[in-house]
N, C-alpha and C positions, 0 to 999 in steps of 0.2 A: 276457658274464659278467665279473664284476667281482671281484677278490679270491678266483680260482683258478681252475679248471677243470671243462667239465661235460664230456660225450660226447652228442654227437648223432647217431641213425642213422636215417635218412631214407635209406625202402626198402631197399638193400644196403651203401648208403655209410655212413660213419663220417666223423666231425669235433670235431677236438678245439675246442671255444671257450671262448678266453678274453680279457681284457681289452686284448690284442695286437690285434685284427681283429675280424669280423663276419662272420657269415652270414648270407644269404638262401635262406628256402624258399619254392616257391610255395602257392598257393592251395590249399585242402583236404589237403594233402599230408600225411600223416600220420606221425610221426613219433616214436621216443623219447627221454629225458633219462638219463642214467644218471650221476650224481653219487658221488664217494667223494674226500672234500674235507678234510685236516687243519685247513683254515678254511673259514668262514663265508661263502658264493658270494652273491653279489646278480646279480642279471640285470635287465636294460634290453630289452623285446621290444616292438618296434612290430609295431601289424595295420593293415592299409590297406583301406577297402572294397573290397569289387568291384566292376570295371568301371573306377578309377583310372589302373591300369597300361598299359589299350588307351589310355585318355584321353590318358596320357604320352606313350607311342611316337609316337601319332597327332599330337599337339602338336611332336614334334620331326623326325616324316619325311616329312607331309606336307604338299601348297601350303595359301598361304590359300583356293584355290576346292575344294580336297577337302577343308580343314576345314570348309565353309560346307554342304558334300554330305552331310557324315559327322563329326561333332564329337568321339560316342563313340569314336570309333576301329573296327579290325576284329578279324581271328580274337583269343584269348586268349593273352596275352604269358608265354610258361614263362622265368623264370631258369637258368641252370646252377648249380648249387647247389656250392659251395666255400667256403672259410673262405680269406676275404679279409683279409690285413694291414692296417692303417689306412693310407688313402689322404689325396688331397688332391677327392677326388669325394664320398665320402658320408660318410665320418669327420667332418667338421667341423662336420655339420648332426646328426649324430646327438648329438655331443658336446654341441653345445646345446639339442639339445632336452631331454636327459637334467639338466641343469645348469638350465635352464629349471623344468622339473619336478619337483627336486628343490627349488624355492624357494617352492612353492606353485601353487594353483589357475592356470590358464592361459585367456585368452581365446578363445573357437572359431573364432575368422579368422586369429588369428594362428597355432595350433597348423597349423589346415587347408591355409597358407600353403604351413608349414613340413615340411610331409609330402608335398603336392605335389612342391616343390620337390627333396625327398630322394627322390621316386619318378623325378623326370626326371634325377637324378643317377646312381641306380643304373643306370639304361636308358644312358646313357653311359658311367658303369663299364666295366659288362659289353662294349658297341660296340669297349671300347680295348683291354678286354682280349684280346677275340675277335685284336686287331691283332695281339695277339704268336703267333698262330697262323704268322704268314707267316716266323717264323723258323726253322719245322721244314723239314726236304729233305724234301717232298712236291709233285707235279706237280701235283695238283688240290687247289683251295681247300677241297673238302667234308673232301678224304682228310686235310688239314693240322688243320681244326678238329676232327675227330674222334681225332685225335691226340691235339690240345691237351685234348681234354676228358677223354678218358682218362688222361692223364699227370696233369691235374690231380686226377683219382678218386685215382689212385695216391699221391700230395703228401698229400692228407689223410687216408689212412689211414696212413701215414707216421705222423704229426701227431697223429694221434690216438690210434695204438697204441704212441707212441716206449717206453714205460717196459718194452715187451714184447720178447724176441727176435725179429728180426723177420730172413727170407731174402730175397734179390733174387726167390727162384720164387715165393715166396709174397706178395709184394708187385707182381710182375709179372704175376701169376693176377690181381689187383683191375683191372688195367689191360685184363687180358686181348690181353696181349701175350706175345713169346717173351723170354728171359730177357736175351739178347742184346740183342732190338730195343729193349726196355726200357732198360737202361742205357745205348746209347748217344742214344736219343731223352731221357730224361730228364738226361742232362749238356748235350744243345745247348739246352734249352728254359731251364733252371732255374740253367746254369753254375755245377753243384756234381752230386757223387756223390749217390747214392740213401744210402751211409753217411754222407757231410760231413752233408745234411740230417738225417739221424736224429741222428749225435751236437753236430748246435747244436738240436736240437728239446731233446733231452736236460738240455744246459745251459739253455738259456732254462728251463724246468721250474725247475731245478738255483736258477737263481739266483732266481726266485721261493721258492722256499721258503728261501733264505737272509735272503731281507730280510724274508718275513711272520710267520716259524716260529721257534721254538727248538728244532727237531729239530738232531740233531748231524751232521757232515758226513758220517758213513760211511753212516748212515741214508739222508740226503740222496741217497748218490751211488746206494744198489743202491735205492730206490724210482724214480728214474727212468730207470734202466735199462743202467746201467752193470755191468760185472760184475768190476770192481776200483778200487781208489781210485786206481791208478797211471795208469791207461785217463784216470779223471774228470777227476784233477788236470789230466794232458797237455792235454784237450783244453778244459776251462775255460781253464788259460794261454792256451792257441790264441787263444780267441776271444775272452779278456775283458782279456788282459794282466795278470791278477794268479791267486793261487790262491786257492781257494773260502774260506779263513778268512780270505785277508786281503782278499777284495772284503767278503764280512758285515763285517769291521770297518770299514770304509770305507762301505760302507751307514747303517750304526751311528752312526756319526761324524756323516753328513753328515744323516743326518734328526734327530739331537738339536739339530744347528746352527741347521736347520730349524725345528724348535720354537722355541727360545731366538729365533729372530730374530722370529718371529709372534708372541711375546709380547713383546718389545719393542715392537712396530709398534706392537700394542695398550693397552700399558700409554703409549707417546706419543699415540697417539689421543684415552687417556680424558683 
């Protein structure tokens, strides 16, 4: 999502997407969009056949004499479904294909290529991700990923109900964990509180609507979830080194600079 924020809820989960990451759902997976947008959202959605995804896996785990046995691949590849930050794995191919597409009609070997290749990306994503499982204090590998997966359940309802009040019980009921075991599993995985994540979820928001909106700052501060300007300001400083009116005039600033240099470029070009 491009130019604000939707919510997605696939089955129980919730996720806030916006133009910061991505998500993956899988196949048939049914799903809803719930949009309440001060601007105008664009969304960028790839669909992959089916059958691609076994193709994928099977291209990256097994030999050349099991690819000669079995080309398709085997059982059906499920993703873990989170809202992914931009990475250096599938960010860079989605960027271009979007950028690609926005210039016009596209060749079909080249697109096919390019979706391939972003299917075998995602399939290693996910492999790396799964890695930072081994940093939670659990003895068995299953008990660790299971952790992981949960904690990450928890991150994006975080994420995607930041502008709500939100309690450690009621955030550790999504994880379905104790309120205790929660907090200190989500400070060793994520090295930040269950509140630090809520209020830079908050500002990140925050400063989205600084640079897209003419909304005023007080508006700004209790739509995202704040419940005093003294609260906002604090921890805007925190995170951005300036306070909220004087990063928008610095936003301000630097995208009319922005402008003014693109039309020099242009006016030397002609």
């Amino acid at each position: 999502m491009f130019n604000g924020r939707a919510l997605y809820r696939a089955d129980r989960a919730w996720f806030g997407v916006t133009e910061q990451g991505y998500l993956i759902l899988n196949e048939q997976q049914p799903y809803e969009i719930h949009i309440d947008s001060p601007t105008l959202l664009e969304s960028f959605i790839v669909f992959f056949p089916a059958g691609w995804a076994e193709q994928g896996r099977a291209a990256l785990t097994s030999s050349p004499h099991q690819l000669l046995d079995q080309p398709d691949g085997g059982g059906p590849v499920r993703f873990f479904e989170r809202f992914t930050p931009h990475d250096h794995w599938v960010s860079p191919i989605l960027r271009a294909l979007r950028q690609a597409h926005q210039r016009g009609p596209l060749p079909d070997l080249w697109v096919e290529q390019q979706l391939r290749e972003l299917l075998a990306r995602m399939l290693q994503a996910q492999e790396e991700a799964l890695r930072r499982s081994a940093e939670l204090p659990a003895m068995r590998a299953a008990t660790r990923n299971e952790l992981w997966r949960r904690l990450h359940r928890a991150r994006d309802f975080i994420h995607a109900h930041s502008d709500s009040g939100l309690t450690v019980t009621q955030i550790a009921q999504v994880a379905n964990l104790s309120p205790f075991h929660f907090m200190r599993a989500f400070k060793e995985l994520f090295r930040d509180t269950a509140h630090g994540y809520l209020s830079a979820c908050r500002v990140e928001h925050a400063k989205f609507l600084l640079e897209r909106t003419e909304l005023p700052v007080t508006e700004i501060c209790f739509s995202v979830g704040f419940d005093s300007l003294g609260s906002f300001s604090s921890w805007f400083r925190r995170l951005t080194g300036h306070s909220p009116r004087g990063w928008r005039r610095r936003r301000n600033k630097s995208r009319i600079e922005e402008v003014s240099r693109r039309s020099e470029v242009a006016l030397s070009e002609a």
